[in-house]
LUMKOLSE-301782 format. One record per residue (C-alpha): residue number from 0; residue in three letters; z, y, x. Coordinates in Angstrom, 2 decimals. Example, Ala and Ser with C-alpha at 12.3 -4.5 7.8 and 13.67 -1.06 7.14 Angstrom:
BEGIN
<pos:0	code:Ala	zz:7.80	yy:-4.50	xx:12.30>
<pos:1	code:Ser	zz:7.14	yy:-1.06	xx:13.67>
end
This chain:
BEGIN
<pos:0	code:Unk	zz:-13.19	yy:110.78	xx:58.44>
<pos:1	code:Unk	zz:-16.95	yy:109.46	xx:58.45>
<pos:2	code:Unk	zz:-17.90	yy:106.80	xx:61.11>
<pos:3	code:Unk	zz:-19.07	yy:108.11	xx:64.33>
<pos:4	code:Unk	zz:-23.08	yy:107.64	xx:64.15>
<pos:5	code:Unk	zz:-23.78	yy:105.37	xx:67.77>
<pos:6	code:Unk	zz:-26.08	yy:107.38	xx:69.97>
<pos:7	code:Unk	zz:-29.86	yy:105.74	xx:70.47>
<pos:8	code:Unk	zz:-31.39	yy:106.04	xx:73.46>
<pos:9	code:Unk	zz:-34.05	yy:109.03	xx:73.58>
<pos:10	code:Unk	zz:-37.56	yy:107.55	xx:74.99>
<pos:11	code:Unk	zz:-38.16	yy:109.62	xx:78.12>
<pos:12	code:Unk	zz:-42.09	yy:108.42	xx:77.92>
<pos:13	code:Unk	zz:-42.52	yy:110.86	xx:75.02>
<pos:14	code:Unk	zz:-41.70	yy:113.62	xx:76.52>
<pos:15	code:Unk	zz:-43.17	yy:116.12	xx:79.08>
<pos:16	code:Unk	zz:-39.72	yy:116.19	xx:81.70>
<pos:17	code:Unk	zz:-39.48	yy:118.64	xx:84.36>
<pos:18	code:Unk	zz:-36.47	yy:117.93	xx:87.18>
<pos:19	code:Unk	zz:-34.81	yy:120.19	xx:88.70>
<pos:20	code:Unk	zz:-32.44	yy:119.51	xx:91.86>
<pos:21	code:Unk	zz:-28.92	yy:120.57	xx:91.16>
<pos:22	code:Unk	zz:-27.43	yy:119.60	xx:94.68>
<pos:23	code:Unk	zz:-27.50	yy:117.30	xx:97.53>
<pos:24	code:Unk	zz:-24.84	yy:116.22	xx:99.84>
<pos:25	code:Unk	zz:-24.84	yy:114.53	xx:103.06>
<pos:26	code:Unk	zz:-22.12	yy:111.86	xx:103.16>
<pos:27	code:Unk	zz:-21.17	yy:109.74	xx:105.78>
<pos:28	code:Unk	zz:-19.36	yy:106.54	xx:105.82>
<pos:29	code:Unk	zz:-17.25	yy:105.74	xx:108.33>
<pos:30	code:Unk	zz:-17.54	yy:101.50	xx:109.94>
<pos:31	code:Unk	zz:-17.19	yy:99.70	xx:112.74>
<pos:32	code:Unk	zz:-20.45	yy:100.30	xx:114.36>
<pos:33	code:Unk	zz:-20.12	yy:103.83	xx:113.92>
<pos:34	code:Unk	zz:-21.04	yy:106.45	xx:111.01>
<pos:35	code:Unk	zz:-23.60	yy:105.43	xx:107.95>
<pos:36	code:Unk	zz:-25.35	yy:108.11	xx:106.71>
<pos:37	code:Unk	zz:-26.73	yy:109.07	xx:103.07>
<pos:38	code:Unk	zz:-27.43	yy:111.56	xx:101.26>
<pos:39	code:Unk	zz:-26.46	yy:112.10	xx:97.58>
<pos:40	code:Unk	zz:-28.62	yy:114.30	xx:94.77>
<pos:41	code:Unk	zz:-27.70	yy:115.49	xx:91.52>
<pos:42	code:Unk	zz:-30.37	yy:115.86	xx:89.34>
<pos:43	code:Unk	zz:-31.43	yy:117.55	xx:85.82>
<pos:44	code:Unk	zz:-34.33	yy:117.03	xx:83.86>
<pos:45	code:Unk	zz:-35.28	yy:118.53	xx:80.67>
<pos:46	code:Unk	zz:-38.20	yy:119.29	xx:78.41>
<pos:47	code:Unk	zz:-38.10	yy:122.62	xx:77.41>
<pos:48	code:Unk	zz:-40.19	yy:122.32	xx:74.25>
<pos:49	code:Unk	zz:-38.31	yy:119.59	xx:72.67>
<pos:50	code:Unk	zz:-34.67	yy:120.95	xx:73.12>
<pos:51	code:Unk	zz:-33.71	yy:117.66	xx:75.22>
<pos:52	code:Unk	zz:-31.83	yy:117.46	xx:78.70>
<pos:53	code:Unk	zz:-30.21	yy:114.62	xx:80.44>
<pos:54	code:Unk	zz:-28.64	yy:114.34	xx:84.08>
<pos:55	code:Unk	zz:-28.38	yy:111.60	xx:86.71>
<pos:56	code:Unk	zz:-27.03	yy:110.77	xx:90.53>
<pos:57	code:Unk	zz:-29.01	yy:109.07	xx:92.63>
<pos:58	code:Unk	zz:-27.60	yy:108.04	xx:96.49>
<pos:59	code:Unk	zz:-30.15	yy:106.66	xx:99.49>
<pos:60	code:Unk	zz:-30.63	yy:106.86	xx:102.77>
<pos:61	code:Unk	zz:-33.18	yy:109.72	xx:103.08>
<pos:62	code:Unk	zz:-33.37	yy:113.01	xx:100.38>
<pos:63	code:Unk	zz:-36.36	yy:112.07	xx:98.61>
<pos:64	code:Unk	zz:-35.03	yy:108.43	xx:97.54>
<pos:65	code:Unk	zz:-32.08	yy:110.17	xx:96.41>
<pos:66	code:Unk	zz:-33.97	yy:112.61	xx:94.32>
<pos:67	code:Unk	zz:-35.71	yy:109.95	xx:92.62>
<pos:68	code:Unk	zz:-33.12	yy:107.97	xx:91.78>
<pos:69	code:Unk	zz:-31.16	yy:110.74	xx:90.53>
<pos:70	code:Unk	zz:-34.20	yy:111.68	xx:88.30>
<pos:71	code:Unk	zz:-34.55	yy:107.88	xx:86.82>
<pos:72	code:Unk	zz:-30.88	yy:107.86	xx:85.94>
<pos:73	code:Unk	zz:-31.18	yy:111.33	xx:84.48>
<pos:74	code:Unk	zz:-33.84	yy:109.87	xx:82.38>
<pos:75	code:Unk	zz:-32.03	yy:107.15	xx:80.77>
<pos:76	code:Unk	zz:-29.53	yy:109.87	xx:79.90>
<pos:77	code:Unk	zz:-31.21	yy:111.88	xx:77.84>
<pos:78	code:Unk	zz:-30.02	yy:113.91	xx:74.86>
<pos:79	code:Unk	zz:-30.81	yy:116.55	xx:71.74>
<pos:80	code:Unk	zz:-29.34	yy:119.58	xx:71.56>
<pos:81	code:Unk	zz:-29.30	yy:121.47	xx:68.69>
<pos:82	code:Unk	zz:-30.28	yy:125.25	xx:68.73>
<pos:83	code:Unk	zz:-31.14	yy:128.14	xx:66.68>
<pos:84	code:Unk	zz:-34.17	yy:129.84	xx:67.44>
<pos:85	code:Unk	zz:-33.62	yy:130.61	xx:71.18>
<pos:86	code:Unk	zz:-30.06	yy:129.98	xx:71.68>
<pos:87	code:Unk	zz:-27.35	yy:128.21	xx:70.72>
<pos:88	code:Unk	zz:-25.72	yy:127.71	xx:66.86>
<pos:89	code:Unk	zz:-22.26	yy:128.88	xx:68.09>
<pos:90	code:Unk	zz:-19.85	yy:129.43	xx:70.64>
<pos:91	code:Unk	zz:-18.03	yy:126.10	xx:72.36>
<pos:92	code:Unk	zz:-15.85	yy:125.34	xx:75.50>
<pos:93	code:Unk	zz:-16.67	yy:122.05	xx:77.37>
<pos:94	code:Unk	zz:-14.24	yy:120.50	xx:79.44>
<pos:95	code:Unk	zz:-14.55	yy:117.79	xx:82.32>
<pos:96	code:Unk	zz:-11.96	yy:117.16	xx:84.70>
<pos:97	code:Unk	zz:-10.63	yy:120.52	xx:85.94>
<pos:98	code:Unk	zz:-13.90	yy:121.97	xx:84.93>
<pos:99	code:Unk	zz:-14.57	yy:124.07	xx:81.88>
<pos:100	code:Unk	zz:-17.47	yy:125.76	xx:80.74>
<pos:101	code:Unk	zz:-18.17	yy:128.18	xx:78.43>
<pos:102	code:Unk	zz:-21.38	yy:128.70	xx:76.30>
<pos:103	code:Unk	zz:-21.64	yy:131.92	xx:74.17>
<pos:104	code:Unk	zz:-24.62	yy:132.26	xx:72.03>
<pos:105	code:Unk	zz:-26.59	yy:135.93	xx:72.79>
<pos:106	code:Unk	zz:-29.14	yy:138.28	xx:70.93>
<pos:107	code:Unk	zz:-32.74	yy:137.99	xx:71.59>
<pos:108	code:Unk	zz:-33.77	yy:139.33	xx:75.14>
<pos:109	code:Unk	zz:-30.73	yy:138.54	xx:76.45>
<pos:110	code:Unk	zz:-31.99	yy:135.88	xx:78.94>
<pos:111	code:Unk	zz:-29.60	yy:132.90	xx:80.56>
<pos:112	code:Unk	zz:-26.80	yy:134.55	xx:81.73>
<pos:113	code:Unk	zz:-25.12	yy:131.39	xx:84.37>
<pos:114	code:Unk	zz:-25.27	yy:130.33	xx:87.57>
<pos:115	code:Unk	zz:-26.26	yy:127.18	xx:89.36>
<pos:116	code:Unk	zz:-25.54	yy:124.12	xx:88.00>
<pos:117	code:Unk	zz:-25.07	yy:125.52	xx:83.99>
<pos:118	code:Unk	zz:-28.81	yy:127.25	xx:84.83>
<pos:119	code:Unk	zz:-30.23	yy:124.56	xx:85.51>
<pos:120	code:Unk	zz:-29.25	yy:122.70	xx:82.85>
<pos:121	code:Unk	zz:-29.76	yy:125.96	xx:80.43>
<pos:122	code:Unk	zz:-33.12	yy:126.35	xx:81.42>
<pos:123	code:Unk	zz:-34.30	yy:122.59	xx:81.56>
<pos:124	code:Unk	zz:-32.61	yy:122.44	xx:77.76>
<pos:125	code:Unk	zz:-35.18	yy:125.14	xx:76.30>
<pos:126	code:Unk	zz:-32.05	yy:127.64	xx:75.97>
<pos:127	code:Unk	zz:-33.82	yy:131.33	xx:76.72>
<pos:128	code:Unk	zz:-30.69	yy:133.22	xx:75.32>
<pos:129	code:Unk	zz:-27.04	yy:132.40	xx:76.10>
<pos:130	code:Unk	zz:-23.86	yy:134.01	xx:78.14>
<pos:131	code:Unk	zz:-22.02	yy:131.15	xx:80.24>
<pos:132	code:Unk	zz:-18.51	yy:131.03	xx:81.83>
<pos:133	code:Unk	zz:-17.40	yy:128.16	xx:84.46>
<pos:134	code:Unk	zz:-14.37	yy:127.95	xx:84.46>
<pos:135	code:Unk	zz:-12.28	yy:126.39	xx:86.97>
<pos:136	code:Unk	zz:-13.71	yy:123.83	xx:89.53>
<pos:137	code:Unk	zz:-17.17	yy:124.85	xx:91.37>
<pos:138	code:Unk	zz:-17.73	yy:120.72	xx:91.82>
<pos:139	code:Unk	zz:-21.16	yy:121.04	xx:90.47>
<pos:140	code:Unk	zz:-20.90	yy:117.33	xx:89.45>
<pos:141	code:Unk	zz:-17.90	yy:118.37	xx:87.19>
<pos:142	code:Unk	zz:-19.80	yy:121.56	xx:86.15>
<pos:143	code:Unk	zz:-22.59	yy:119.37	xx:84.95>
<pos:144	code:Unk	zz:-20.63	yy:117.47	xx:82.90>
<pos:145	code:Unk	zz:-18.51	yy:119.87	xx:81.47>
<pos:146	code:Unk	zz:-21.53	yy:121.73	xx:80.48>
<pos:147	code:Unk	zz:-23.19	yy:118.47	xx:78.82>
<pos:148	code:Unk	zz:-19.83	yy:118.22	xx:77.16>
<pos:149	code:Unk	zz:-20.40	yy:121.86	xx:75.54>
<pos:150	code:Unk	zz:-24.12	yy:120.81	xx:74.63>
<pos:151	code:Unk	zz:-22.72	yy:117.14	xx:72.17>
<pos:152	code:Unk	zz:-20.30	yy:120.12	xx:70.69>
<pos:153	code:Unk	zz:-23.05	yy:121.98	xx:68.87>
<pos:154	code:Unk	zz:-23.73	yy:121.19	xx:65.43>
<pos:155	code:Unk	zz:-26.52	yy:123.00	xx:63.49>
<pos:156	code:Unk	zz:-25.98	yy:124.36	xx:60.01>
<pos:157	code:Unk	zz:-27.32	yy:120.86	xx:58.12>
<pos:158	code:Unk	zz:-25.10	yy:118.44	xx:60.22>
<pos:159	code:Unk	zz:-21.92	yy:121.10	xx:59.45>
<pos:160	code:Unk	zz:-23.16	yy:121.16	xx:55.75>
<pos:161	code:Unk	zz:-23.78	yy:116.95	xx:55.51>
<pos:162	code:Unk	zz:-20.17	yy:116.71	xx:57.31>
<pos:163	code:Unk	zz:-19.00	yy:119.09	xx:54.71>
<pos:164	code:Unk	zz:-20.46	yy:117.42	xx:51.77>
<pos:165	code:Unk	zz:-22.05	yy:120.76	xx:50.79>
<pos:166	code:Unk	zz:-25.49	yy:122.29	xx:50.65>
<pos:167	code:Unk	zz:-26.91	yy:124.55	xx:53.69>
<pos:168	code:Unk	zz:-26.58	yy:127.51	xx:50.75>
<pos:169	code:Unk	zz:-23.27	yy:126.92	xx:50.51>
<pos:170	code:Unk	zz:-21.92	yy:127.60	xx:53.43>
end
């Protein structure tokens, strides 16, 4: 089995990002004096042209804090994903907890076919054509990362063919 390549860090300068809020939850914590109160946002951002997407949490006092935090962590998170034309190389199941999502690849003119959190991160990825299934949980935090789970799956036809040992026109 080949050595796993480490992952480097994708610059987020060189890129033109676009965020998109995912959720945000009020959460209180309970002390002495009384009840502390935050709010937390999940956050994706993505540029569209480049076929890269990351995601991030941020937690603060008032919503727009939050947001940007969320959207600073996203961006040291960043990551590639590998498509064909407008949509993905081939189907894959990403799991996260008791979340699972499905990614399907579709025909041209299909459009994203998912909702909420696996749209967002569809759409911020540069994916135009692709059928989606969550499966199980709803947690949109679990979503997310079952979804970003799907996306490190892919493998285009020259990583399967390198892997392989074999030439694209083999395959």
């Amino acid at each position: 089995m080949a050595a796993i390549a480490t992952k480097k860090r994708l610059d987020s300068g060189q890129y033109n990002l676009k965020d998109q809020v995912v959720a945000i939850n009020r959460v209180t914590k309970v002390v002495k004096g009384g009840k502390n109160l935050s709010f937390a946002a999940l956050v994706v951002v993505g540029d569209p042209s480049a076929a890269v997407v990351g995601y991030g949490a941020g937690k603060a006092k008032e919503v727009p804090q939050a947001i940007r935090k969320g959207i600073e962590a996203a961006k040291k998170n960043l990551r590639r994903v590998a498509l064909t034309q407008s949509t993905i190389p081939h189907a894959v199941l990403g799991r996260y907890g008791s979340g699972q999502v499905l990614l399907k690849p579709a025909p041209e003119g299909t459009g994203v076919i998912a909702g909420g959190a696996v749209r967002a991160v569809m759409t911020s990825a540069g994916i135009q054509n692709v059928l989606t299934k969550s499966i199980g949980t709803t947690n949109p935090h679990n979503v997310i990362k079952a979804t970003f789970a799907a996306l490190d799956q892919l493998r285009d036809r020259e990583a399967v063919a390198s892997m392989r040992g074999k030439t694209v026109q083999e395959l």
